[in-house]
Structure formats: structure tokens, C-alpha cells
Predicted model as a PDB file, atoms N, CA, C, CB and O in Angstrom, pLDDT in the B-factor column:
MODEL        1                                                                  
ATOM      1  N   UNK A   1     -32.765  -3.781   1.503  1.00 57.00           N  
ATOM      2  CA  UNK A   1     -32.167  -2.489   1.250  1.00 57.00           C  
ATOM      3  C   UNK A   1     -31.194  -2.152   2.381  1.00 57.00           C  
ATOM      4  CB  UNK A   1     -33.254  -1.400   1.109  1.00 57.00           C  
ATOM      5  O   UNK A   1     -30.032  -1.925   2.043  1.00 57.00           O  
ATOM      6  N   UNK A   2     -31.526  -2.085   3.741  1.00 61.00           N  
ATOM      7  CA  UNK A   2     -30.470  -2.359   5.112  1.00 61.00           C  
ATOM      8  C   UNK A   2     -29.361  -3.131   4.555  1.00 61.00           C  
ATOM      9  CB  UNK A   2     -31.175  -3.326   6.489  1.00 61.00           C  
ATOM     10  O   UNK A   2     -28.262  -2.604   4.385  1.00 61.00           O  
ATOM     11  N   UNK A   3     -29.571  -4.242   4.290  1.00 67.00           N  
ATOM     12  CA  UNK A   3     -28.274  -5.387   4.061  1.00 67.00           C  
ATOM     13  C   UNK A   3     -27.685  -4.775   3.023  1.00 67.00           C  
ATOM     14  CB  UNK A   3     -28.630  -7.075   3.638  1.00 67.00           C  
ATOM     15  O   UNK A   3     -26.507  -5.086   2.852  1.00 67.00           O  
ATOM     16  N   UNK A   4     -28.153  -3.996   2.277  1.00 71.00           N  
ATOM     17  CA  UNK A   4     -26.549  -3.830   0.808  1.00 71.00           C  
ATOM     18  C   UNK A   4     -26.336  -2.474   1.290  1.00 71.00           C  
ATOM     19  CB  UNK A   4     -26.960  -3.837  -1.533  1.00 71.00           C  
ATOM     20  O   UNK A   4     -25.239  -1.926   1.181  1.00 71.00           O  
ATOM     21  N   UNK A   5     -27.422  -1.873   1.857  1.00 72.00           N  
ATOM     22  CA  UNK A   5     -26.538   0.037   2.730  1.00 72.00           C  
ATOM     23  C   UNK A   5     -25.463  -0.904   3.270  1.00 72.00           C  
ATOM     24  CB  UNK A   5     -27.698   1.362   4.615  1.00 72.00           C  
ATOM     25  O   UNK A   5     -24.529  -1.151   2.507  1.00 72.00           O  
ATOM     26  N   UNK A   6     -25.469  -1.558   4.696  1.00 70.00           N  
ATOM     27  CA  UNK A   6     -24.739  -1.832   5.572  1.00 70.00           C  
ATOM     28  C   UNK A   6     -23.399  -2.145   5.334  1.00 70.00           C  
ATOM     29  CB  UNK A   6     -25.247  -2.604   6.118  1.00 70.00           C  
ATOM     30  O   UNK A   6     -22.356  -1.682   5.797  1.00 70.00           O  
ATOM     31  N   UNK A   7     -23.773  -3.541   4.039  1.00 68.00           N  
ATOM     32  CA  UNK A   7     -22.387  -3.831   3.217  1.00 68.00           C  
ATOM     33  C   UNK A   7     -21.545  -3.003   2.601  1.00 68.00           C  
ATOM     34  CB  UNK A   7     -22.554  -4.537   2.273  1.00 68.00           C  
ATOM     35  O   UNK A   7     -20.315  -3.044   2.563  1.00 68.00           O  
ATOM     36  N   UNK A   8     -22.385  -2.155   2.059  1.00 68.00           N  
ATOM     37  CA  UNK A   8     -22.207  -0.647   1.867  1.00 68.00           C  
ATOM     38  C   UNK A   8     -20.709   0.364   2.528  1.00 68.00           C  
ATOM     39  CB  UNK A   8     -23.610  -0.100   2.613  1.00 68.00           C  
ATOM     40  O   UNK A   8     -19.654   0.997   2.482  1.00 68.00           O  
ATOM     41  N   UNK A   9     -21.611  -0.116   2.978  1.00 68.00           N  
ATOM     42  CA  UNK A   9     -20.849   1.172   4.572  1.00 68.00           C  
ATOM     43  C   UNK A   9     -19.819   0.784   4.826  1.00 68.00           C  
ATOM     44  CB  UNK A   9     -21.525   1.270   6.285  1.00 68.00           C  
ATOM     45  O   UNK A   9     -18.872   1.565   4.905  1.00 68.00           O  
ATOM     46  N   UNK A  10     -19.620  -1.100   5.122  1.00 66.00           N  
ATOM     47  CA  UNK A  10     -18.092  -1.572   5.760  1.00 66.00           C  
ATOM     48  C   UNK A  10     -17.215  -1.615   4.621  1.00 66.00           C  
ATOM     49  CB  UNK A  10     -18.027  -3.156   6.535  1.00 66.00           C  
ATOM     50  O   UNK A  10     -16.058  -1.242   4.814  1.00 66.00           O  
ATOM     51  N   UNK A  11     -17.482  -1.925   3.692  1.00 62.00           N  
ATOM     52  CA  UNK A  11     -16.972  -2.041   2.240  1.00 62.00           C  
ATOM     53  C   UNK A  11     -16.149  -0.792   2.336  1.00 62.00           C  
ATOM     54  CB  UNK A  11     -18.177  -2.057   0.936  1.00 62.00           C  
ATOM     55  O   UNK A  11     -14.922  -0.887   2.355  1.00 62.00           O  
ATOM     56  N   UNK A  12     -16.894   0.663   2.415  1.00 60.00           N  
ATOM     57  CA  UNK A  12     -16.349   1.639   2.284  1.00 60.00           C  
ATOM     58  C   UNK A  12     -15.008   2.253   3.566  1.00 60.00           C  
ATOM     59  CB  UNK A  12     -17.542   2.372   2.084  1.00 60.00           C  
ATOM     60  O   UNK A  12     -13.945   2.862   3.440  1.00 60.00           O  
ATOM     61  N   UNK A  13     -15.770   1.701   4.735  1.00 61.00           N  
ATOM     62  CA  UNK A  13     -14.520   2.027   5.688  1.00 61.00           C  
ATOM     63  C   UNK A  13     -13.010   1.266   5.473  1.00 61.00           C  
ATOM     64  CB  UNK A  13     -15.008   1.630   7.186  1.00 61.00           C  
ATOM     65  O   UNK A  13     -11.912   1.754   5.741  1.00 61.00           O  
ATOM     66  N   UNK A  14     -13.251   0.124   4.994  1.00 60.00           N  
ATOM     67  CA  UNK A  14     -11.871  -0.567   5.125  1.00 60.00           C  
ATOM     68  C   UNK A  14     -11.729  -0.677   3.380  1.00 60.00           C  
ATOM     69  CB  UNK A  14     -11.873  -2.314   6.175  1.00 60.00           C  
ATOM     70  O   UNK A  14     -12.625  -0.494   2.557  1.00 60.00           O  
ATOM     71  N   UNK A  15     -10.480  -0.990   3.167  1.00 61.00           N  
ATOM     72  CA  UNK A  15     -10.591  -1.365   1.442  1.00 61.00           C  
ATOM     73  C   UNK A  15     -10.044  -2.834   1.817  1.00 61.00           C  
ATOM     74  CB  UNK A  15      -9.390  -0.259   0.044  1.00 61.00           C  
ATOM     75  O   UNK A  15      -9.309  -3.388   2.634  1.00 61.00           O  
ATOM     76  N   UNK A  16     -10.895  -3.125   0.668  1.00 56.00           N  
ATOM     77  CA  UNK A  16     -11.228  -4.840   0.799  1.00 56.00           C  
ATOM     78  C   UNK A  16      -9.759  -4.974  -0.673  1.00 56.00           C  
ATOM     79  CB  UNK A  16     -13.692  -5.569   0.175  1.00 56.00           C  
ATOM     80  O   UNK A  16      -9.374  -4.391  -1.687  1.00 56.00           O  
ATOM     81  N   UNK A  17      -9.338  -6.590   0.505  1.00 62.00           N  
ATOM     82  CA  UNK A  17      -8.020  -6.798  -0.618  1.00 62.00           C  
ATOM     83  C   UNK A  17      -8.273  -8.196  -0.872  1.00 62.00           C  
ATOM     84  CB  UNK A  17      -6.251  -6.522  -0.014  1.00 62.00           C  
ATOM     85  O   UNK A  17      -8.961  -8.977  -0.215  1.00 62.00           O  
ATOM     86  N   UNK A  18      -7.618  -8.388  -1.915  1.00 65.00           N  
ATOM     87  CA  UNK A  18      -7.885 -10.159  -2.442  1.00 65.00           C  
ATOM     88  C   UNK A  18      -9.331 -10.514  -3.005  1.00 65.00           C  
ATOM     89  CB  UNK A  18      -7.727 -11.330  -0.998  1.00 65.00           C  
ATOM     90  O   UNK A  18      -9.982  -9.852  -3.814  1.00 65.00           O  
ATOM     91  N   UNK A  19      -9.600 -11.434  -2.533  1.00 69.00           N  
ATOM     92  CA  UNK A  19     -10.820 -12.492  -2.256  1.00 69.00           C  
ATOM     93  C   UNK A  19     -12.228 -11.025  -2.431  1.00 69.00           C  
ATOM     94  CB  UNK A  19     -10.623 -13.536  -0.093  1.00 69.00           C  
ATOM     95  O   UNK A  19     -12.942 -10.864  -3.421  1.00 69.00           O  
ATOM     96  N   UNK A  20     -12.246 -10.115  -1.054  1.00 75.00           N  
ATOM     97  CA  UNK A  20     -12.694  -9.378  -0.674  1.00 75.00           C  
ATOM     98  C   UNK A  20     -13.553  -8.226  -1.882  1.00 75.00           C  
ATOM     99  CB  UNK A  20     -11.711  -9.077   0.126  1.00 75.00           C  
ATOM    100  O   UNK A  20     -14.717  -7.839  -1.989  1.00 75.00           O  
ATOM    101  N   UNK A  21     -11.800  -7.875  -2.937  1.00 75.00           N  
ATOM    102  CA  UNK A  21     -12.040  -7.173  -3.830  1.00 75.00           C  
ATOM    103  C   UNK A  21     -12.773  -7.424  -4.716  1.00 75.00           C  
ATOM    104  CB  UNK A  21     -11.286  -6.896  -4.194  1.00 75.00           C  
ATOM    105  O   UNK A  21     -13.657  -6.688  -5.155  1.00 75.00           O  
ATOM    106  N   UNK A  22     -12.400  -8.822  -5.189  1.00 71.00           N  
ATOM    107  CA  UNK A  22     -13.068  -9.747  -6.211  1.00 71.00           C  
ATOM    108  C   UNK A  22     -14.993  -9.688  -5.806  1.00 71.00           C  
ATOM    109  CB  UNK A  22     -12.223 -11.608  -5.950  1.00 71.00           C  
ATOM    110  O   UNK A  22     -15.824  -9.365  -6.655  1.00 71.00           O  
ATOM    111  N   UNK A  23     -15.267  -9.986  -4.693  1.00 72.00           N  
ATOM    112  CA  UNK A  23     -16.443 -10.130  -4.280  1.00 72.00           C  
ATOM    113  C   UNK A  23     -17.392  -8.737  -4.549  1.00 72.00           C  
ATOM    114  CB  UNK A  23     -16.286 -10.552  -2.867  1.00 72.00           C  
ATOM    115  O   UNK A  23     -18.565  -8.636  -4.909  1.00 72.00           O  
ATOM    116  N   UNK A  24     -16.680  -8.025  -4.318  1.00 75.00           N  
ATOM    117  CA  UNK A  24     -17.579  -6.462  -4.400  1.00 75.00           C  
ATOM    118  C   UNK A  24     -17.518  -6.105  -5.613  1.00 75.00           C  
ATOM    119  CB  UNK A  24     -17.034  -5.128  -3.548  1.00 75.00           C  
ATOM    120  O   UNK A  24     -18.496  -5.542  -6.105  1.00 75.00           O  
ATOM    121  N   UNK A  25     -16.532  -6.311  -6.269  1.00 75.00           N  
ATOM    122  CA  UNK A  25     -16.685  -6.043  -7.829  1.00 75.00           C  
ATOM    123  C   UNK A  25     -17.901  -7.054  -8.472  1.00 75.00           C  
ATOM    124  CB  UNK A  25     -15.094  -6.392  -8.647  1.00 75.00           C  
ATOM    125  O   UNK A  25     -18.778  -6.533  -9.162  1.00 75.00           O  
ATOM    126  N   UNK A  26     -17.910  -8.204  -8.269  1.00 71.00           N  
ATOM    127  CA  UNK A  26     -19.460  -9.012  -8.670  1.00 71.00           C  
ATOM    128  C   UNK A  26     -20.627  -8.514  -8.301  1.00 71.00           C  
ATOM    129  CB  UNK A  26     -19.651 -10.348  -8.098  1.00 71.00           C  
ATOM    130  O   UNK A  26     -21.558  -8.483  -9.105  1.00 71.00           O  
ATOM    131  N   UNK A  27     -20.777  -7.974  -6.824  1.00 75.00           N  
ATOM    132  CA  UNK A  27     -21.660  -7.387  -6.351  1.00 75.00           C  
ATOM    133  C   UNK A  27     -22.030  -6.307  -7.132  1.00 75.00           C  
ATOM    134  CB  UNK A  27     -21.396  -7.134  -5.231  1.00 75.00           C  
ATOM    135  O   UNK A  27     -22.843  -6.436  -8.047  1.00 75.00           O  
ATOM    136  N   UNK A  28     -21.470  -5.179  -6.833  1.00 74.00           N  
ATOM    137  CA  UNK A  28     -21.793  -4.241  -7.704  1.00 74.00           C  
ATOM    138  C   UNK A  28     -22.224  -4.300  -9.132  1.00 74.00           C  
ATOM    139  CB  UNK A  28     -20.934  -3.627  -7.674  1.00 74.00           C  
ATOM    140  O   UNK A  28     -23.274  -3.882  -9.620  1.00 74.00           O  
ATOM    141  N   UNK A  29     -21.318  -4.839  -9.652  1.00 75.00           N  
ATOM    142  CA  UNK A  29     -21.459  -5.243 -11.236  1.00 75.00           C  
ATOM    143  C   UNK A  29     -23.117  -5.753 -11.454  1.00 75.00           C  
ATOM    144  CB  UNK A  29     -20.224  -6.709 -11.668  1.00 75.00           C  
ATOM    145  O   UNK A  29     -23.895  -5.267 -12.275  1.00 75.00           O  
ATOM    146  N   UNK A  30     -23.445  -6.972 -10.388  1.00 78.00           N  
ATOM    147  CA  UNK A  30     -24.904  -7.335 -10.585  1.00 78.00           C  
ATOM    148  C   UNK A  30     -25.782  -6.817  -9.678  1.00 78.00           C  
ATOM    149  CB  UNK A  30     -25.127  -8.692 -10.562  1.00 78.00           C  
ATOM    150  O   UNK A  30     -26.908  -7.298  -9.554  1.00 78.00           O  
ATOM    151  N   UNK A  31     -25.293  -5.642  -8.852  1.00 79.00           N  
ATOM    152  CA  UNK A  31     -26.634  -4.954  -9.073  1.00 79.00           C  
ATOM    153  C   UNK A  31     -26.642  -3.839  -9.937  1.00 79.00           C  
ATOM    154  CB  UNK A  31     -27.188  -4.491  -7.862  1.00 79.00           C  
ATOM    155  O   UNK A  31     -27.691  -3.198 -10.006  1.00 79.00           O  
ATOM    156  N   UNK A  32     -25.532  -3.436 -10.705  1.00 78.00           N  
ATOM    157  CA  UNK A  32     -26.171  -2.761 -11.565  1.00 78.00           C  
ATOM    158  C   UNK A  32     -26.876  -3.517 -12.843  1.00 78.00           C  
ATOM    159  CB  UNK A  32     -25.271  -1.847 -11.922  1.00 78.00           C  
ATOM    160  O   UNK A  32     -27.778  -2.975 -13.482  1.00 78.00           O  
ATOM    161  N   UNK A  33     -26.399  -4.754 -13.129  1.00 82.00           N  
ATOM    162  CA  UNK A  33     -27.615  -5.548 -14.033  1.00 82.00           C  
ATOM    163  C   UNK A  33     -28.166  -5.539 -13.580  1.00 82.00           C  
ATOM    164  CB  UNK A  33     -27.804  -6.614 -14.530  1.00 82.00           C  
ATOM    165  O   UNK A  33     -28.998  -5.747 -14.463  1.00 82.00           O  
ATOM    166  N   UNK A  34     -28.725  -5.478 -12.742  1.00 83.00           N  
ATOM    167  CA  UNK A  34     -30.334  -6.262 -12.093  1.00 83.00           C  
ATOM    168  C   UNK A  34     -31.060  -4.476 -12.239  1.00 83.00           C  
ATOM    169  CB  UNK A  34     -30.247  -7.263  -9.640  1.00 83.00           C  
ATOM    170  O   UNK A  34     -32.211  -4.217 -12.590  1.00 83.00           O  
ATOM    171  N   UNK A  35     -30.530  -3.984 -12.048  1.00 84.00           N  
ATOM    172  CA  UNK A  35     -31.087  -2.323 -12.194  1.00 84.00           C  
ATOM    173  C   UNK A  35     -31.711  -1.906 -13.766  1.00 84.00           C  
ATOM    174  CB  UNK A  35     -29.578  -1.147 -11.896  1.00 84.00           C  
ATOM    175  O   UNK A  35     -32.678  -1.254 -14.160  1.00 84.00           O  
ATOM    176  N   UNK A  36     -30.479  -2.743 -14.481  1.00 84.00           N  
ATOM    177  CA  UNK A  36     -30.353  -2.398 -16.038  1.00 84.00           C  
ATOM    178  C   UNK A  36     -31.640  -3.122 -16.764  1.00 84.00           C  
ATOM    179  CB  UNK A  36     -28.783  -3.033 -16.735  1.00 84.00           C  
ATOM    180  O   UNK A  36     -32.518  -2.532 -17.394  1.00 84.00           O  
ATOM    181  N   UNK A  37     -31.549  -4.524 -16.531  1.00 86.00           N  
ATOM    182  CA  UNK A  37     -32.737  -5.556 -16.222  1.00 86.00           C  
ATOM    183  C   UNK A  37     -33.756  -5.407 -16.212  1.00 86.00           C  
ATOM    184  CB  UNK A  37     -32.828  -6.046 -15.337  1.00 86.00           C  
ATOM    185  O   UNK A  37     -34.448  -5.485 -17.227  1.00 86.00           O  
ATOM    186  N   UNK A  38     -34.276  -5.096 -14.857  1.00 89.00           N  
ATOM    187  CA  UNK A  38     -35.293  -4.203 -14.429  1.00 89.00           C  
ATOM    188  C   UNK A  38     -35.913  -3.161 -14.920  1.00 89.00           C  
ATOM    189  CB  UNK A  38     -35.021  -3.814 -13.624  1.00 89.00           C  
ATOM    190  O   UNK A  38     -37.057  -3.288 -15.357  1.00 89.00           O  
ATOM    191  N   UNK A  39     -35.413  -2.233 -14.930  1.00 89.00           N  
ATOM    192  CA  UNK A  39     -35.759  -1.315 -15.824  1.00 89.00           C  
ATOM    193  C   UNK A  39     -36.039  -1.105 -17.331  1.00 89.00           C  
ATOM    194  CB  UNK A  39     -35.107  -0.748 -15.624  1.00 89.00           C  
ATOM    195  O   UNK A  39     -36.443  -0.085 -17.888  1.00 89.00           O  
ATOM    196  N   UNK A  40     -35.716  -2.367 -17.884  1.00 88.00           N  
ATOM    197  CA  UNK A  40     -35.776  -2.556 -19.580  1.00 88.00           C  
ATOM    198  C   UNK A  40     -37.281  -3.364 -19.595  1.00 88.00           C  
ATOM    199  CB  UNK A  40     -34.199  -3.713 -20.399  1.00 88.00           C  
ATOM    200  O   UNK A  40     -38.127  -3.235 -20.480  1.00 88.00           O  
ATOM    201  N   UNK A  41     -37.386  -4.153 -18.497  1.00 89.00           N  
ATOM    202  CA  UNK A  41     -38.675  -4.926 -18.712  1.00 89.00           C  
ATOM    203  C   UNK A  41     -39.617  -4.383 -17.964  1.00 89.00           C  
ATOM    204  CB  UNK A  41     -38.628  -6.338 -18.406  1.00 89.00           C  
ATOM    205  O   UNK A  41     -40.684  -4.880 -18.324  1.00 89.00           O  
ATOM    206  N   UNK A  42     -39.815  -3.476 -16.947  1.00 90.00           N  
ATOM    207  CA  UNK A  42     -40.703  -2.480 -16.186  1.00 90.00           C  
ATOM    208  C   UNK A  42     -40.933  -1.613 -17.371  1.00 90.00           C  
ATOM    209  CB  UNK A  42     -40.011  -1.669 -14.797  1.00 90.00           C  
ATOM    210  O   UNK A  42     -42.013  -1.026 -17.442  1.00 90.00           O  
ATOM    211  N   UNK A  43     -39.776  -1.413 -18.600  1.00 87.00           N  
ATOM    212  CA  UNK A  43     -40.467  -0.429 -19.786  1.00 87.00           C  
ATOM    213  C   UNK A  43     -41.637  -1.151 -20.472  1.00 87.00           C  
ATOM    214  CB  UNK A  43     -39.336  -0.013 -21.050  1.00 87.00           C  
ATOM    215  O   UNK A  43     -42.823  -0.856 -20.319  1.00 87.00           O  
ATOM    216  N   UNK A  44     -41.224  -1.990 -21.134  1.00 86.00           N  
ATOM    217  CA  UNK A  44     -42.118  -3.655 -21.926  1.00 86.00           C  
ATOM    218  C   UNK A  44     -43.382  -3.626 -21.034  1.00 86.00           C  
ATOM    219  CB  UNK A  44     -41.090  -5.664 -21.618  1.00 86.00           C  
ATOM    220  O   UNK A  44     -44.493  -3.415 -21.520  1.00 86.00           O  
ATOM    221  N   UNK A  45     -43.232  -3.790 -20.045  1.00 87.00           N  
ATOM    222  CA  UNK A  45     -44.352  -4.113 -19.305  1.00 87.00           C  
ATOM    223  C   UNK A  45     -45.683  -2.679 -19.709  1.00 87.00           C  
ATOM    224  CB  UNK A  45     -43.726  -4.234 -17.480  1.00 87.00           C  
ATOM    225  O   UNK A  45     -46.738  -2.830 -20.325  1.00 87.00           O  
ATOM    226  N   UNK A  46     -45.147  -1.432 -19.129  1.00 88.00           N  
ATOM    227  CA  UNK A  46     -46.018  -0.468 -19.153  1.00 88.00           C  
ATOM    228  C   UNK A  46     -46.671  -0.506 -20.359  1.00 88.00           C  
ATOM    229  CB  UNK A  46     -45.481   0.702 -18.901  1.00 88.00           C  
ATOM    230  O   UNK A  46     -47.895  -0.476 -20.485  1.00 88.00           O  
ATOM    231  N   UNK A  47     -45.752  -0.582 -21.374  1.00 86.00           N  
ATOM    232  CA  UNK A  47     -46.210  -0.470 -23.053  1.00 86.00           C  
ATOM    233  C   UNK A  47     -46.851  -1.409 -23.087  1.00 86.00           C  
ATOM    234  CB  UNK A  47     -45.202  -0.516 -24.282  1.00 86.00           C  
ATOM    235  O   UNK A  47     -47.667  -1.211 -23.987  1.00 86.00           O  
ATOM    236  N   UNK A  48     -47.066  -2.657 -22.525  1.00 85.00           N  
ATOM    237  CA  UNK A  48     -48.196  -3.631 -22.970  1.00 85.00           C  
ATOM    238  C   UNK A  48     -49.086  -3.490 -21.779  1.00 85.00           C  
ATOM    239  CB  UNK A  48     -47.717  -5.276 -23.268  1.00 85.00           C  
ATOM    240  O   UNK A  48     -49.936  -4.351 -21.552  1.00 85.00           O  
ATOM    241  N   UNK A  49     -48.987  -2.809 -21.275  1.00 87.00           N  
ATOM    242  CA  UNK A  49     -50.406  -2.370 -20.443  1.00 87.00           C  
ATOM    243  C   UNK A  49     -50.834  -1.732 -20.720  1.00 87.00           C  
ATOM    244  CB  UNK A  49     -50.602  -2.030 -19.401  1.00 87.00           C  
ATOM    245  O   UNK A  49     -52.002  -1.732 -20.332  1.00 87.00           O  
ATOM    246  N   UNK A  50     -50.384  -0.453 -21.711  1.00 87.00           N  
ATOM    247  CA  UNK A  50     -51.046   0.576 -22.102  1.00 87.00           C  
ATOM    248  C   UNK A  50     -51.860   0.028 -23.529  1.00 87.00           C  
ATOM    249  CB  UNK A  50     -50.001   1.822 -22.252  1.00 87.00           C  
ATOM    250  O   UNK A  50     -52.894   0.540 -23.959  1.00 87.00           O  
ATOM    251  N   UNK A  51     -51.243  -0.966 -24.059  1.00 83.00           N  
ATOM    252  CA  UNK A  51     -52.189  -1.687 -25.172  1.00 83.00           C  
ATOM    253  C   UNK A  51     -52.556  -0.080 -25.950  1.00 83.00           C  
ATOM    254  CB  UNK A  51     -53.897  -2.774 -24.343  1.00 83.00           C  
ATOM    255  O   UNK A  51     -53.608   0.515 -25.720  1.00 83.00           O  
ATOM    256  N   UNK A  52     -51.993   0.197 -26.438  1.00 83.00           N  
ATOM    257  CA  UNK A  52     -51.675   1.183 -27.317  1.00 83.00           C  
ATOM    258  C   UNK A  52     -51.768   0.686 -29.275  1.00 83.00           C  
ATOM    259  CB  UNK A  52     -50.063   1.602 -26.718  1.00 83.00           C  
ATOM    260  O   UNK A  52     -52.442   1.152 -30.194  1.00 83.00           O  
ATOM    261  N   UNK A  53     -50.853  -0.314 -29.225  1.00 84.00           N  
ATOM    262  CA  UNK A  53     -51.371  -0.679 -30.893  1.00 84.00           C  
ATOM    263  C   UNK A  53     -50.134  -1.700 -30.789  1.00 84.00           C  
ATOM    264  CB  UNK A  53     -51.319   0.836 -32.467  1.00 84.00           C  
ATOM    265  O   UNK A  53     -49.254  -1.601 -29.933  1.00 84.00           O  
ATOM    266  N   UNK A  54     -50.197  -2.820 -31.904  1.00 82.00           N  
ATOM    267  CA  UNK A  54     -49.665  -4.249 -31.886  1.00 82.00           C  
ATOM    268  C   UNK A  54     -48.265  -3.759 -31.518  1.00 82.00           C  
ATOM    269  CB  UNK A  54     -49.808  -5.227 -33.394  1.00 82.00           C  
ATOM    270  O   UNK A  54     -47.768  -4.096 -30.443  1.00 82.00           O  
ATOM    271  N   UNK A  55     -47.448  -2.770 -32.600  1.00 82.00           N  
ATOM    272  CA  UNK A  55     -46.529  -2.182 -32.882  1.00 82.00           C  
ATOM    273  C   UNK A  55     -45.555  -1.754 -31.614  1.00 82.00           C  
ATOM    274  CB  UNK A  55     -47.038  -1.240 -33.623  1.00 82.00           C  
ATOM    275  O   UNK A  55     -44.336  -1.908 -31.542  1.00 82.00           O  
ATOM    276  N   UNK A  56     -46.590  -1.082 -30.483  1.00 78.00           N  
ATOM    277  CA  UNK A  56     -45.729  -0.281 -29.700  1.00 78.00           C  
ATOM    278  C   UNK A  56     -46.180  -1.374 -28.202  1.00 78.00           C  
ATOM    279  CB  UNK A  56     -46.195   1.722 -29.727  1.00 78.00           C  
ATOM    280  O   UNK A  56     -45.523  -1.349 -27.162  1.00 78.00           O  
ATOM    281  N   UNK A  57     -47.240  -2.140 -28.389  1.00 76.00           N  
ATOM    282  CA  UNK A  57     -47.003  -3.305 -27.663  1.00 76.00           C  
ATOM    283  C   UNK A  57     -45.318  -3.788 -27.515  1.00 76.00           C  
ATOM    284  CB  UNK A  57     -47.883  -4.399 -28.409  1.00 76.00           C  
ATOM    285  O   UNK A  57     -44.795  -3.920 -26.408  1.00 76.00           O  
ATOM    286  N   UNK A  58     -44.662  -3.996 -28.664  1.00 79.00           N  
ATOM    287  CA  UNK A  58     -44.015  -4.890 -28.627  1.00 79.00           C  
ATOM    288  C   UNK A  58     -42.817  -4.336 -29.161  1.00 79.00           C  
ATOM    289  CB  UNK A  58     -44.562  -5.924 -29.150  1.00 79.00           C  
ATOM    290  O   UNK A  58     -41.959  -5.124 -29.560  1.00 79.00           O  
ATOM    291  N   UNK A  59     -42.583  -2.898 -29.246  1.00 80.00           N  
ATOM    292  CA  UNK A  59     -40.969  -2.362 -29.746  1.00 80.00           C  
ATOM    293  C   UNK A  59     -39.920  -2.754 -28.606  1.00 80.00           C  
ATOM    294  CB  UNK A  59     -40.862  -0.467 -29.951  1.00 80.00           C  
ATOM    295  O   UNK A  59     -38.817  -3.259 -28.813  1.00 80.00           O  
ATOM    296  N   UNK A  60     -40.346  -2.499 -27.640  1.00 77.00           N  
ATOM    297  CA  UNK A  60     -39.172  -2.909 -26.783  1.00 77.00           C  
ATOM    298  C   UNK A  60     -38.910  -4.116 -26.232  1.00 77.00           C  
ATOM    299  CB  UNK A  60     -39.117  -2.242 -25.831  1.00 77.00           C  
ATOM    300  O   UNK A  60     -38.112  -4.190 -25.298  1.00 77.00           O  
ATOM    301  N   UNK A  61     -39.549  -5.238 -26.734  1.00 80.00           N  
ATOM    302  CA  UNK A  61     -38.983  -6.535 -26.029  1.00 80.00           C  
ATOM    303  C   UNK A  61     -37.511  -6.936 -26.381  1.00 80.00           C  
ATOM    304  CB  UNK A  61     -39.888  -7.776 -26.419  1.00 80.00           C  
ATOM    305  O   UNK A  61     -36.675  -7.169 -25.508  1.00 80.00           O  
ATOM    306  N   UNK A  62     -37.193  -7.014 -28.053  1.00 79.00           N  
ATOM    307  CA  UNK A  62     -36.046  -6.936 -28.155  1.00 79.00           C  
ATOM    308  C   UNK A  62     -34.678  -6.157 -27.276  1.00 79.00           C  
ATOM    309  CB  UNK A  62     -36.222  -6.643 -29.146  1.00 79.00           C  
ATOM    310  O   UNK A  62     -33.565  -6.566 -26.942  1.00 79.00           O  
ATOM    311  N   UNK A  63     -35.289  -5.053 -27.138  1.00 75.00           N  
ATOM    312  CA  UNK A  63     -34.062  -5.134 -25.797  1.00 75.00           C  
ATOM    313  C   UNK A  63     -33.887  -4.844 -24.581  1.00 75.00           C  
ATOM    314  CB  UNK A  63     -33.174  -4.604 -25.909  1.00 75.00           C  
ATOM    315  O   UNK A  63     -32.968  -4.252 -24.015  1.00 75.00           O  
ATOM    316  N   UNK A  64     -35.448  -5.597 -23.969  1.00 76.00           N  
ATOM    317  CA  UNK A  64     -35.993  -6.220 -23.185  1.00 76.00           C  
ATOM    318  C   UNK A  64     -34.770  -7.578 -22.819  1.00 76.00           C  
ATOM    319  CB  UNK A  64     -37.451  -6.514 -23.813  1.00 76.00           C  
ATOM    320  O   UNK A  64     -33.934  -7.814 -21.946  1.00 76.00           O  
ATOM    321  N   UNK A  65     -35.290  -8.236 -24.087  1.00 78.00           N  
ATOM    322  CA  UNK A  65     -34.512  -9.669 -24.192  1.00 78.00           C  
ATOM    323  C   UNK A  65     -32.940  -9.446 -24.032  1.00 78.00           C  
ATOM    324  CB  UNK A  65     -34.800 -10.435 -25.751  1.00 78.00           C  
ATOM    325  O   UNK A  65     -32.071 -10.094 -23.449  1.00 78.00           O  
ATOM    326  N   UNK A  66     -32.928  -8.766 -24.465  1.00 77.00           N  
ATOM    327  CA  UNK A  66     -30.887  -8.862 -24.402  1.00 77.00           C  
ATOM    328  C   UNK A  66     -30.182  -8.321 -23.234  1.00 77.00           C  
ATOM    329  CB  UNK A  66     -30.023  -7.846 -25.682  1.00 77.00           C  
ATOM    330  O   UNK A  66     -28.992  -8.568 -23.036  1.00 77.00           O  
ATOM    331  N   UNK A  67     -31.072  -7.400 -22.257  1.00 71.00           N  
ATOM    332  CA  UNK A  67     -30.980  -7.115 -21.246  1.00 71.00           C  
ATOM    333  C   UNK A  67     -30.702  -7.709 -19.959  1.00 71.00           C  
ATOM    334  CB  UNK A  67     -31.642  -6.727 -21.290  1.00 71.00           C  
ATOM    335  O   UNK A  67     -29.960  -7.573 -18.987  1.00 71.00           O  
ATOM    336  N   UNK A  68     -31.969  -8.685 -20.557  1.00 70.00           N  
ATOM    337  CA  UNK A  68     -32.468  -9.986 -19.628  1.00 70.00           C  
ATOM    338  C   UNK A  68     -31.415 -11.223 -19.689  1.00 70.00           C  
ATOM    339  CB  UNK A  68     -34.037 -10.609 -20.225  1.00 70.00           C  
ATOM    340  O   UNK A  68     -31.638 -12.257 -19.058  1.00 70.00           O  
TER     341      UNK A  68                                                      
ENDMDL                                                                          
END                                                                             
């Protein structure tokens, strides 16, 4: 969490050109998948822990999966 504040931070003082730009735009981009990701299968997960009924076991894997 230090290491992407930090990157964070220099990223923001200088504006990154070229190479630089390209790089932070990937960055960002995948951590917001990994957020998007995350959060679709932390849903899946609860619902099959709560073992609730076959049905609601398993509504959200589908986009679980496409997430993923």
C-alpha cells in the first residue's frame, strides 16, 4: 500500500511523458481491475458461505467469471 501511495505521489508531482505515460495508464487501469475482480468474487464467495439455497449459492458466478 506505501509502494503505490508513493508512486502515487511522484506520478502526481511531475507529469510523466512518453514511455512514463503509457506505464501509469496500465497501472491504474489494472488496479482498477483487480478492484473490479476482487470485489465480484469476495461477492460469490460470501453467498456461498452463507449457503443460503442452490440458487443464490451460485447467481453471481457468472459475473464473477467475466470479471475474472
Amino acid at each position: 500500500v506505501l509502494n503505490i501511495e508513493s508512486i502515487l505521489r511522484r506520478s502526481l508531482i511531475s507529469k510523466p511523458q512518453g514511455r512514463e505515460q503509457l506505464m501509469m495508464l496500465l497501472f491504474k487501469d489494472g488496479l482498477v481491475y483487480f478492484i473490479i475482480a476482487f470485489l465480484s468474487n469476495l461477492l460469490v464467495t460470501v453467498f456461498i458461505m452463507l449457503n443460503l439455497n442452490a440458487i443464490m449459492s451460485v447467481i453471481f458466478n457468472v459475473p464473477a467469471a467475466i470479471f475474472s
